[in-house]
C-alpha positions as CSV (number, residue, x, y, z in Angstrom):
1,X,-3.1,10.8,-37.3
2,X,-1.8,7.8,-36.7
3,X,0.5,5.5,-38.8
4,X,-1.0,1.8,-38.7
5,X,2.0,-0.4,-37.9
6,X,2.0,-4.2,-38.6
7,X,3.5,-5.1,-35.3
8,X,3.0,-4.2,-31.9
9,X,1.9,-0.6,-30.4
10,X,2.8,2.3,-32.5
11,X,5.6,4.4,-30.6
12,X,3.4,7.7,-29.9
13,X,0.8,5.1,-28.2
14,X,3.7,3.1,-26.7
15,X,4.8,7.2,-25.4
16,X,1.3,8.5,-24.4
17,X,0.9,4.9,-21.9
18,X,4.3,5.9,-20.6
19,X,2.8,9.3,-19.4
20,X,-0.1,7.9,-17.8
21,X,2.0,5.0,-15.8
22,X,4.1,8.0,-14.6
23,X,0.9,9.9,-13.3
24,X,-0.3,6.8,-12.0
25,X,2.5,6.4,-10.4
26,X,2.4,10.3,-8.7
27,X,-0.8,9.3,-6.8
28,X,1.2,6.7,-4.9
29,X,-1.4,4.3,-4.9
30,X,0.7,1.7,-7.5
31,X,4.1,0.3,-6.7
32,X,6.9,1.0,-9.1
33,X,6.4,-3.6,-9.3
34,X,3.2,-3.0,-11.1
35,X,5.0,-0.9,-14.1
36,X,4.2,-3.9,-16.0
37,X,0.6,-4.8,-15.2
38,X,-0.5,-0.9,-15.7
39,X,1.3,-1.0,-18.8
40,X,-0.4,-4.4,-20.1
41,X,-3.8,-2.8,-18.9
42,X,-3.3,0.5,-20.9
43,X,-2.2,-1.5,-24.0
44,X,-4.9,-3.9,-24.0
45,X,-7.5,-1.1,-23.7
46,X,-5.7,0.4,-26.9
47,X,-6.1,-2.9,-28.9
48,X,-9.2,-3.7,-27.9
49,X,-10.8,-0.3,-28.6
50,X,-8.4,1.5,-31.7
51,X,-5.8,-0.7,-33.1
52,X,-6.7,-1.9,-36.6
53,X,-10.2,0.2,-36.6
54,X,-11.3,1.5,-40.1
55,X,-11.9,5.0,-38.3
56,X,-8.5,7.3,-37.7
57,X,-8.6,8.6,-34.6
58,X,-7.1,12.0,-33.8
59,X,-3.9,11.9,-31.7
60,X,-5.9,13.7,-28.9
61,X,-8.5,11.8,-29.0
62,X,-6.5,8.7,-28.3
63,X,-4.4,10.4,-25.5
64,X,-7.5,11.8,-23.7
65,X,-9.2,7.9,-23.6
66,X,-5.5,6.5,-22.3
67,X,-6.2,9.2,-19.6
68,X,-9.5,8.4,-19.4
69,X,-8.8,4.8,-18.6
70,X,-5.9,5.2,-16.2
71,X,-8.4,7.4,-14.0
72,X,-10.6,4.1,-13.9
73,X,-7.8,2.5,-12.6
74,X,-7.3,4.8,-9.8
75,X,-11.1,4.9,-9.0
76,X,-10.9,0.7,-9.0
77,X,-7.8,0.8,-6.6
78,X,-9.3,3.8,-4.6
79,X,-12.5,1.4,-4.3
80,X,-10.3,-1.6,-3.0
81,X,-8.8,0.4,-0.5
82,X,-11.7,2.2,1.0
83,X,-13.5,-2.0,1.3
84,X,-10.2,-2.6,3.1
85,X,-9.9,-5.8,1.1
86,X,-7.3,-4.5,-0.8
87,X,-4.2,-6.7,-1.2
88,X,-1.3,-7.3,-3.6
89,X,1.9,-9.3,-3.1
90,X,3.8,-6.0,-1.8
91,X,1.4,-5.4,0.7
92,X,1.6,-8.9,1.5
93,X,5.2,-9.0,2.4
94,X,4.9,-6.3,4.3
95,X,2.5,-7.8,6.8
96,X,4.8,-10.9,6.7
97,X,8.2,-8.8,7.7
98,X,5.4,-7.1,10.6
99,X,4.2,-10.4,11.8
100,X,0.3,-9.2,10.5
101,X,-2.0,-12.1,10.1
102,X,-3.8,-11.8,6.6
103,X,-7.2,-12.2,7.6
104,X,-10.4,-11.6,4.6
105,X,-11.9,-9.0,7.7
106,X,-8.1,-7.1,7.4
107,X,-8.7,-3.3,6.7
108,X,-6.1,-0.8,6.0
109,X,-7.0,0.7,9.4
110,X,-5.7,-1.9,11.3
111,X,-2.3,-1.8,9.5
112,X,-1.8,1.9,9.9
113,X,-3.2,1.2,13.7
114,X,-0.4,-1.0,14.4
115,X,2.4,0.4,12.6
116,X,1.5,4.0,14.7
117,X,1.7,1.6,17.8
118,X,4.9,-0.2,16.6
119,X,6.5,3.6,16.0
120,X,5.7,4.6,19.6
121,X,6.7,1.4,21.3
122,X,10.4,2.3,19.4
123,X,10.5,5.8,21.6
124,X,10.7,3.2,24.7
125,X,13.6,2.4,26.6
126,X,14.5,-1.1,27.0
127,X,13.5,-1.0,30.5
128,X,10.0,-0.1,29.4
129,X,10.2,-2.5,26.9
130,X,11.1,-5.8,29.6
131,X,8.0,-4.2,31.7
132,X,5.6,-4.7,28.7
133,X,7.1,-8.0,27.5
134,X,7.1,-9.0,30.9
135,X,3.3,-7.8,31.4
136,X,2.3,-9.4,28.0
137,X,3.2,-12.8,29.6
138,X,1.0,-12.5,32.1
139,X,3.6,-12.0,35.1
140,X,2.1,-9.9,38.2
141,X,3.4,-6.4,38.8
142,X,4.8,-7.9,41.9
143,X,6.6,-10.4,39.8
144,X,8.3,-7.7,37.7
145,X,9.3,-5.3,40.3
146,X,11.4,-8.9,42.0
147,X,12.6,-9.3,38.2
148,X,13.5,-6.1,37.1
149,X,14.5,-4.8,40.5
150,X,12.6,-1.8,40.5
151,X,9.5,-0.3,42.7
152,X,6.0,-0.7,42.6
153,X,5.8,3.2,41.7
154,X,8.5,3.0,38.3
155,X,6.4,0.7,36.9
156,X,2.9,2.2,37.7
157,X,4.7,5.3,36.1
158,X,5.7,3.0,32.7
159,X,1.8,1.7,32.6
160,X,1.2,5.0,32.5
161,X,3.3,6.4,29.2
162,X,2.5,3.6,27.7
163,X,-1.5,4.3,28.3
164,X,-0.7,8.0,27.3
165,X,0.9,6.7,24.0
């Protein structure tokens, strides 16, 4: 059983919310930044349902609703994601560093849509790359051939890879 202490969590609880941040953390779907918030979560749920209760509350008991709990929060983050509404400041970076507009219709598709796009523009060569750039401004085929100084056929053949990728 467990010792009441006067302040704070009592170490073995403080130890048994430890354990369930690092399996939290095993399902990759929290950030090492939210340590702190899943640890706050975890403890509040402790206070508000056993600290200071007249009842003593087997050891096991206590791990197994910890446990209990941190599986809600990986069905409530599993939810976000699969609404594709989910967001949090890390994810928001990211799309800042990618150029991403944050949008309230964004869904976790579209990310992983464009960073597989991104990754297969990379395997270009930079002459592949000034046809595209040179395409996404709207310049003729014509136009780029006189530009780049290539033929009509080289660059067919780049629209090509770059509709296979």
């Amino acid at each position: 059983m467990l010792k009441k202490h006067s302040s704070g969590i009592p170490p073995k609880i403080e130890m048994y919310i430890r354990i369930q941040i690092a399996r939290l953390h095993k399902t990759n779907l929290f950030q090492i930044q939210e340590r702190d918030d899943l640890f706050q979560d975890l403890a509040l749920f402790y206070l508000e349902h056993f600290y200071k209760k007249d009842v003593d509350i087997p050891d096991e008991l206590l791990f197994i609703a910890l446990r209990r709990q941190a599986n809600h929060l990986i069905r409530s983050r599993l939810r976000s994601i699969r609404s594709g509404v989910f967001f949090n400041e890390s994810l928001n970076s990211m799309f800042e560093e990618n150029g991403i507009e944050i949008r309230s219709d964004f869904c976790l598709e579209d990310l992983e849509n464009k960073i597989d796009i991104n990754i297969k523009l990379e395997s270009l060569s930079q002459k592949e790359k000034s046809i595209i750039n040179l395409l996404l401004k709207g310049c003729s085929i014509e136009k780029i051939t006189k530009t780049l100084h290539l033929s009509n056929s080289t660059v067919y053949k780049v629209l090509s890879k770059i509709k296979d990728l």
